[in-house]
MMTF fields as JSON, N, C-alpha, C and O atoms, coordinates in Angstrom:
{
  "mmtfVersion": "1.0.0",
  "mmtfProducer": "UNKNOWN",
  "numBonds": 367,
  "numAtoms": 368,
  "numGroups": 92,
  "numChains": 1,
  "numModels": 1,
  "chainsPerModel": [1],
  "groupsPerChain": [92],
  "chainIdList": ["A"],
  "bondAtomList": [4, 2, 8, 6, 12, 10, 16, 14, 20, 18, 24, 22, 28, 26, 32, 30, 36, 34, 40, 38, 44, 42, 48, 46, 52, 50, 56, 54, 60, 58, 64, 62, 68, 66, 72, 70, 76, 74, 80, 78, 84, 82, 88, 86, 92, 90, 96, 94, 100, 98, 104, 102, 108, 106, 112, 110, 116, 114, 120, 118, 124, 122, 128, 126, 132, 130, 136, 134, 140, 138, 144, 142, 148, 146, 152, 150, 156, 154, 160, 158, 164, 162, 168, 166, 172, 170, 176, 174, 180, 178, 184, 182, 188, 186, 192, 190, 196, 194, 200, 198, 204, 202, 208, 206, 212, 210, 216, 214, 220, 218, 224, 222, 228, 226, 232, 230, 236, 234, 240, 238, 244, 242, 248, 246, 252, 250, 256, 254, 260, 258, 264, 262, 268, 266, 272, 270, 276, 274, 280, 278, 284, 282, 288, 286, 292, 290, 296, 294, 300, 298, 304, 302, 308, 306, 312, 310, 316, 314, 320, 318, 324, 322, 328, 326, 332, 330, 336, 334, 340, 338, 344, 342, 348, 346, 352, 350, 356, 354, 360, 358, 364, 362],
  "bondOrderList": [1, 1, 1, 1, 1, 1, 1, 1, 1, 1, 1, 1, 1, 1, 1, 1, 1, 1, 1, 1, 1, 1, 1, 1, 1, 1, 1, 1, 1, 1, 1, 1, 1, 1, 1, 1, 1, 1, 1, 1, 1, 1, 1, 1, 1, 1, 1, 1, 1, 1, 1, 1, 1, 1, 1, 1, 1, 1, 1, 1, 1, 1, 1, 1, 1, 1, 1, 1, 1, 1, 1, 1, 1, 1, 1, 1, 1, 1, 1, 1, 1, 1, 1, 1, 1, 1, 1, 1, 1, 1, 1],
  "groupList": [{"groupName": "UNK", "atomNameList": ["N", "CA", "C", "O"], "elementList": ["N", "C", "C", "O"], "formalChargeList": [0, 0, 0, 0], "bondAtomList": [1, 0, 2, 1, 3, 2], "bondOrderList": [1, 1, 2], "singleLetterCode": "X", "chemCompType": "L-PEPTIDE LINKING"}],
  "groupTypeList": [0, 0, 0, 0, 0, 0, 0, 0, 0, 0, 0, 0, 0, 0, 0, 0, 0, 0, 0, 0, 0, 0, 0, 0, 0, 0, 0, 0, 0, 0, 0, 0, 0, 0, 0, 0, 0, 0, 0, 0, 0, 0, 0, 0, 0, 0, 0, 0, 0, 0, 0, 0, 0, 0, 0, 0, 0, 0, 0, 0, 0, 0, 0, 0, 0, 0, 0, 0, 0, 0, 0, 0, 0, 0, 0, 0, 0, 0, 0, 0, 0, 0, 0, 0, 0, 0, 0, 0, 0, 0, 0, 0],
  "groupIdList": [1, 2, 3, 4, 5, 6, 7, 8, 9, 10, 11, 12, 13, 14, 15, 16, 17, 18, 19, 20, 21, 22, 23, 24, 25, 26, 27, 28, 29, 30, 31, 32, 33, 34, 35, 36, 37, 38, 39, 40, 41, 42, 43, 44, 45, 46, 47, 48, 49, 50, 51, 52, 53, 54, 55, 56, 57, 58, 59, 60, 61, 62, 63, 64, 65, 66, 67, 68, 69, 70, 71, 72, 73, 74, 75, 76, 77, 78, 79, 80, 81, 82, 83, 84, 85, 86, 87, 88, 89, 90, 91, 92],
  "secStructList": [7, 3, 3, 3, 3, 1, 1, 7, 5, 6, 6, 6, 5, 7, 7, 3, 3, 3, 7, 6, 6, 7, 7, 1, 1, 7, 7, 1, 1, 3, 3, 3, 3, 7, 6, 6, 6, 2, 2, 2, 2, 2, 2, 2, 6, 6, 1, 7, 3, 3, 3, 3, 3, 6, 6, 3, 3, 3, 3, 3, 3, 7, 7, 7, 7, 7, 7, 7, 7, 7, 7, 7, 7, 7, 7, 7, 7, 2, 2, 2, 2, 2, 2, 2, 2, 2, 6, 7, 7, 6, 6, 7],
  "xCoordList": [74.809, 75.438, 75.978, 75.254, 77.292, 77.664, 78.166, 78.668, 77.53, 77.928, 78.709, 78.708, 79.27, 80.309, 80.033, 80.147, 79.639, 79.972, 80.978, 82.112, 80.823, 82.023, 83.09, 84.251, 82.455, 83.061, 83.575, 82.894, 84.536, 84.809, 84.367, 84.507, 83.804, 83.606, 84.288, 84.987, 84.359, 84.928, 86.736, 87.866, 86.259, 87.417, 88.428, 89.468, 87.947, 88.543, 87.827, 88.708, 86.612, 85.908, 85.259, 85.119, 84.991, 83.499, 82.382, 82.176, 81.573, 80.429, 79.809, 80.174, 79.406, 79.308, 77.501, 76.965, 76.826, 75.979, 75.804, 76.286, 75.335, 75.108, 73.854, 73.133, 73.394, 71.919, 71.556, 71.396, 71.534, 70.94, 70.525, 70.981, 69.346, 68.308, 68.549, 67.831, 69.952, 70.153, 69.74, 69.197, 70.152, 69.377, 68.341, 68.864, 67.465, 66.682, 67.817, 68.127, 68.685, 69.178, 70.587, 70.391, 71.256, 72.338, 71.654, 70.959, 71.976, 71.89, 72.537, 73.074, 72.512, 73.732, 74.869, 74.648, 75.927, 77.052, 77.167, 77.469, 76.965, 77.354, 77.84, 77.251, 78.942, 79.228, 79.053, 79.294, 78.777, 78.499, 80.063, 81.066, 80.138, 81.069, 80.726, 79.638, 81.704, 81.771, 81.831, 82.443, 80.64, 80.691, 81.925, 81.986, 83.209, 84.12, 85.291, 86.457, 84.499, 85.594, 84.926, 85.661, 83.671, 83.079, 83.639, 83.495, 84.267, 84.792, 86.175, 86.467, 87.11, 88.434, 88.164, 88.812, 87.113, 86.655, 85.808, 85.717, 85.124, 84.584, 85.637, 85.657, 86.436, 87.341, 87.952, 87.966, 88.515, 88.691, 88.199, 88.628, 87.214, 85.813, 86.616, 87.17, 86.573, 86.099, 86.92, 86.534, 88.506, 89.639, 89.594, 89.052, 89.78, 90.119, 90.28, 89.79, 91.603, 91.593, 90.805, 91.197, 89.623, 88.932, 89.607, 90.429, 89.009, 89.68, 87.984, 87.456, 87.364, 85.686, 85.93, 86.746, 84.928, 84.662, 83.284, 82.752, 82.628, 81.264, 80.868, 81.495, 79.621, 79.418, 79.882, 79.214, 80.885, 81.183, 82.707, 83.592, 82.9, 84.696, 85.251, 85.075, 86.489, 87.504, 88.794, 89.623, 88.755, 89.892, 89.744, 89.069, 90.477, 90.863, 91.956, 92.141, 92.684, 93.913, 93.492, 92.701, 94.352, 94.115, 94.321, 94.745, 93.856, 93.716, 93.946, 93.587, 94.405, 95.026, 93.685, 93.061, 93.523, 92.674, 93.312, 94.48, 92.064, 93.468, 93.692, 93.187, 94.631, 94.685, 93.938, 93.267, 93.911, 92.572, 92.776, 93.837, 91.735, 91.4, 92.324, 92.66, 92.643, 93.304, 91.469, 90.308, 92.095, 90.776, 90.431, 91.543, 89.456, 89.655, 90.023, 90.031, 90.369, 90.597, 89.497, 88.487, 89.79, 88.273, 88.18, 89.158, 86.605, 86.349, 87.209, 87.756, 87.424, 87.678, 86.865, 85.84, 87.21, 86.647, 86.405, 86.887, 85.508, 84.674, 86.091, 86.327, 86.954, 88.233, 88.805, 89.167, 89.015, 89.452, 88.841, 89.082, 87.953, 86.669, 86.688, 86.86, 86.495, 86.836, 87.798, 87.549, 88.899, 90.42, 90.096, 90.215, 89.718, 89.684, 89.044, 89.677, 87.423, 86.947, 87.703, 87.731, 88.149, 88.504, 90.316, 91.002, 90.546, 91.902, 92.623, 93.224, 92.704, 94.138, 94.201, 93.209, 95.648, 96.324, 96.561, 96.879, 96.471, 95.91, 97.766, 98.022, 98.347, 99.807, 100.347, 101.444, 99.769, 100.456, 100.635, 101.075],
  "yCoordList": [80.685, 81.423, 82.73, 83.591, 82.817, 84.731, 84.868, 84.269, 86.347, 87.484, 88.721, 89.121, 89.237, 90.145, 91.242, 90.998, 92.597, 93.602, 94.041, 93.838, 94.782, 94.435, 96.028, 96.051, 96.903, 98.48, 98.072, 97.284, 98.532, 98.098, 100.018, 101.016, 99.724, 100.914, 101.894, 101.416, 102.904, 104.206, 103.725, 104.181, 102.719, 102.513, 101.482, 101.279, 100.747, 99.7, 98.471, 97.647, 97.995, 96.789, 96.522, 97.315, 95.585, 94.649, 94.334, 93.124, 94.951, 94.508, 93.216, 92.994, 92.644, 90.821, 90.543, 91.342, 89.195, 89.37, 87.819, 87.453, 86.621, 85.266, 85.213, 86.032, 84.086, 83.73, 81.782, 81.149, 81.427, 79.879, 79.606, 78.814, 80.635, 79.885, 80.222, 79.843, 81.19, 81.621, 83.041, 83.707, 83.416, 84.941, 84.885, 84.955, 84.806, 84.875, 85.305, 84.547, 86.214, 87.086, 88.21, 89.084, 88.028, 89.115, 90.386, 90.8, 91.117, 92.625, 92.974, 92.129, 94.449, 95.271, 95.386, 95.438, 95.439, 95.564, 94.657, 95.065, 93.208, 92.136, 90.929, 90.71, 90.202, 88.876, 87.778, 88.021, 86.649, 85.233, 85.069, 85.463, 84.632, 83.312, 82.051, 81.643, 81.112, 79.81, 79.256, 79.666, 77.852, 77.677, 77.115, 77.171, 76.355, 76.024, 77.002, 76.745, 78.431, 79.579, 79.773, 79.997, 79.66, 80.718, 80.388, 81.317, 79.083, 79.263, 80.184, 80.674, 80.43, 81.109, 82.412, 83.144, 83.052, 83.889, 84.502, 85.727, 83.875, 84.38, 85.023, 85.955, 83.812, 83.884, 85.534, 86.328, 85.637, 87.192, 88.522, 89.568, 88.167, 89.454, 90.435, 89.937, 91.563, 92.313, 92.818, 93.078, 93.02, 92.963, 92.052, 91.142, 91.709, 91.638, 92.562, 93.676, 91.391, 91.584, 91.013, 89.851, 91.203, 90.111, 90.286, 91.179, 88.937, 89.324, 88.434, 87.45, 89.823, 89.101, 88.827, 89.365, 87.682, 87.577, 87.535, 86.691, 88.906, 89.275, 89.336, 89.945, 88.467, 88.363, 87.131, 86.692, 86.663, 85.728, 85.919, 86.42, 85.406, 85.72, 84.795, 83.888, 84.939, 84.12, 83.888, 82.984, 84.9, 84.51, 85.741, 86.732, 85.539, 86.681, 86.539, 85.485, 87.487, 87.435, 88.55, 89.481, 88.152, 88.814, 90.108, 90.36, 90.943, 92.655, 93.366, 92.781, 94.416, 94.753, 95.993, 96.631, 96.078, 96.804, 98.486, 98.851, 99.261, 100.582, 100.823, 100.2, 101.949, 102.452, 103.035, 104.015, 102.708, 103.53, 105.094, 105.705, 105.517, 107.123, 107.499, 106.759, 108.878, 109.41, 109.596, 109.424, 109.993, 110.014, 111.372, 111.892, 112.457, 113.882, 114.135, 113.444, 115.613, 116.596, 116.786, 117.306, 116.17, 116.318, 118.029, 118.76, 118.503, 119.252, 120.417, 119.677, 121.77, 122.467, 122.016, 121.387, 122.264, 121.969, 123.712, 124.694, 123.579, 125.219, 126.067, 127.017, 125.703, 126.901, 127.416, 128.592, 126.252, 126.766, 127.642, 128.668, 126.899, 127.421, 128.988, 129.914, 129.092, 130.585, 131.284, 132.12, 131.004, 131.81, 132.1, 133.119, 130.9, 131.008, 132.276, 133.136, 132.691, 133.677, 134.965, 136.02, 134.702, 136.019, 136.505, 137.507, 135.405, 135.594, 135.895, 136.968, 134.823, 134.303, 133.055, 132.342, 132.514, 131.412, 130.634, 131.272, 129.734, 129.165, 128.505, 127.767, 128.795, 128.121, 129.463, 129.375, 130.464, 132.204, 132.068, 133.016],
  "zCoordList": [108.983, 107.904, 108.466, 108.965, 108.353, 108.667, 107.053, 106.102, 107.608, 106.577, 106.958, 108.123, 106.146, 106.574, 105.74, 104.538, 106.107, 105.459, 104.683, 105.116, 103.288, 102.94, 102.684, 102.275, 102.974, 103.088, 104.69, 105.346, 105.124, 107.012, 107.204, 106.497, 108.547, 109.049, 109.684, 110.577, 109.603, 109.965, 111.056, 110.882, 112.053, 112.664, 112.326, 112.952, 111.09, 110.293, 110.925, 111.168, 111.294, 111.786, 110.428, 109.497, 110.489, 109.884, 109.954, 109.861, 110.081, 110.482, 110.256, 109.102, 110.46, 110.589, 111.302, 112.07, 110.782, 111.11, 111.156, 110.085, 111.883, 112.081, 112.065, 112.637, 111.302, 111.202, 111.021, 109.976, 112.039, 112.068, 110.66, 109.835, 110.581, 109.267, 107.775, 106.85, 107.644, 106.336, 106.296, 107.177, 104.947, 104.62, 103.03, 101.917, 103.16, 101.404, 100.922, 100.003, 101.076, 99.716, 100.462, 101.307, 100.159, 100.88, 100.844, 99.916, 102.205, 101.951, 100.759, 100.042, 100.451, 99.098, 99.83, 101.04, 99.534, 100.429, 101.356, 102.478, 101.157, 102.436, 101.42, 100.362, 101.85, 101.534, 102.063, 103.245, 101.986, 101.958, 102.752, 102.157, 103.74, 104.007, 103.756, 104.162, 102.955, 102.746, 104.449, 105.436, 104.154, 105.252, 106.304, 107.532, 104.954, 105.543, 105.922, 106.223, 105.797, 106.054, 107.725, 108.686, 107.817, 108.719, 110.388, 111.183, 110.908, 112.258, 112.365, 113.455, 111.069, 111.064, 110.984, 111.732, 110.037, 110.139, 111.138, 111.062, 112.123, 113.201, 114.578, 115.381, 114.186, 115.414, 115.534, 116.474, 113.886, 113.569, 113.713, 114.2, 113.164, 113.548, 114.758, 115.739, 114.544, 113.742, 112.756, 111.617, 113.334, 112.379, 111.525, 112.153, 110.597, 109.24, 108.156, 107.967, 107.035, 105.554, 104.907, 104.799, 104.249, 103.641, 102.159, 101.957, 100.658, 100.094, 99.751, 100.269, 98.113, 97.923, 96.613, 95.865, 96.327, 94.282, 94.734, 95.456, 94.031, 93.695, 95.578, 96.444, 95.733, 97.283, 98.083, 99.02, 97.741, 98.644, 99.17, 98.477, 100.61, 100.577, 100.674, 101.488, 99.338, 99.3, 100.295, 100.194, 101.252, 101.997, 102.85, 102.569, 103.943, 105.097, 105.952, 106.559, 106.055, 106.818, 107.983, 107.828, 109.39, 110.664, 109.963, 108.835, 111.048, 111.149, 112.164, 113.185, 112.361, 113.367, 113.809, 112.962, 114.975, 116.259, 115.956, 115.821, 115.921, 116.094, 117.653, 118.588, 117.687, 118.693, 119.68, 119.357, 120.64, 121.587, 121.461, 121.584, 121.236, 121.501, 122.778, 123.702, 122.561, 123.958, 124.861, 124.491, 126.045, 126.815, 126.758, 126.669, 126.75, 126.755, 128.239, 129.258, 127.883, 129.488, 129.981, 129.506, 131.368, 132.644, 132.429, 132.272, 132.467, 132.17, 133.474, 134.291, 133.807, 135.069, 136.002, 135.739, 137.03, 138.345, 138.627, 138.063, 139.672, 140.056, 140.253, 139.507, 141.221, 141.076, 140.184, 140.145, 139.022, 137.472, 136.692, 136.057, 136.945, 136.125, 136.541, 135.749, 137.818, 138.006, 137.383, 136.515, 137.763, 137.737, 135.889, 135.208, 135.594, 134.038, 133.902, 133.289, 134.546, 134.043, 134.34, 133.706, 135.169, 135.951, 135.194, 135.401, 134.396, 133.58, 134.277, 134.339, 135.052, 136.11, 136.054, 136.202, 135.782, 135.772, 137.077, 138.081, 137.113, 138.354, 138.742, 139.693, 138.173, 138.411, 139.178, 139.729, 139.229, 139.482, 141.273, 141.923]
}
């Protein structure tokens, strides 16, 4: 049985959860995949559109990945780091 969270998280994913033996009872906030949904829907994970009635989902269309984060600026290196304190521009 998978289940799918049904708020997507902060970066637009799904949280998703597979279980052989079933669940007693959905978490709050999780839906039921039909079992004849759950190989189209896996394949998807983590992007998706889901589309729910009550806890189960009726349908899902692909989803798009966001964009990767820029990477940050490597911190100064010891010369910078200096000039910085010393309020000199290291291009001078």
């Amino acid at each position: 049985m998978l289940i799918i969270k049904m708020v997507p998280e902060r970066n637009g994913a799904y949280d998703n959860q597979r279980s052989a033996a079933g669940f007693a009872e959905l978490p709050d906030g999780w839906a039921a995949v039909p079992d004849e949904m759950e190989e189209d829907v896996a394949a998807m994970l983590p992007w998706i559109v889901p589309a729910f009635d009550g806890g189960t989902v009726t349908g899902v269309q692909p989803g798009e990945a966001p964009p990767p984060e820029p990477e940050p600026e490597p911190p100064p290196d010891a010369y910078e780091f200096t000039l910085g304190l010393m309020g000199v521009d290291g291009d001078d």
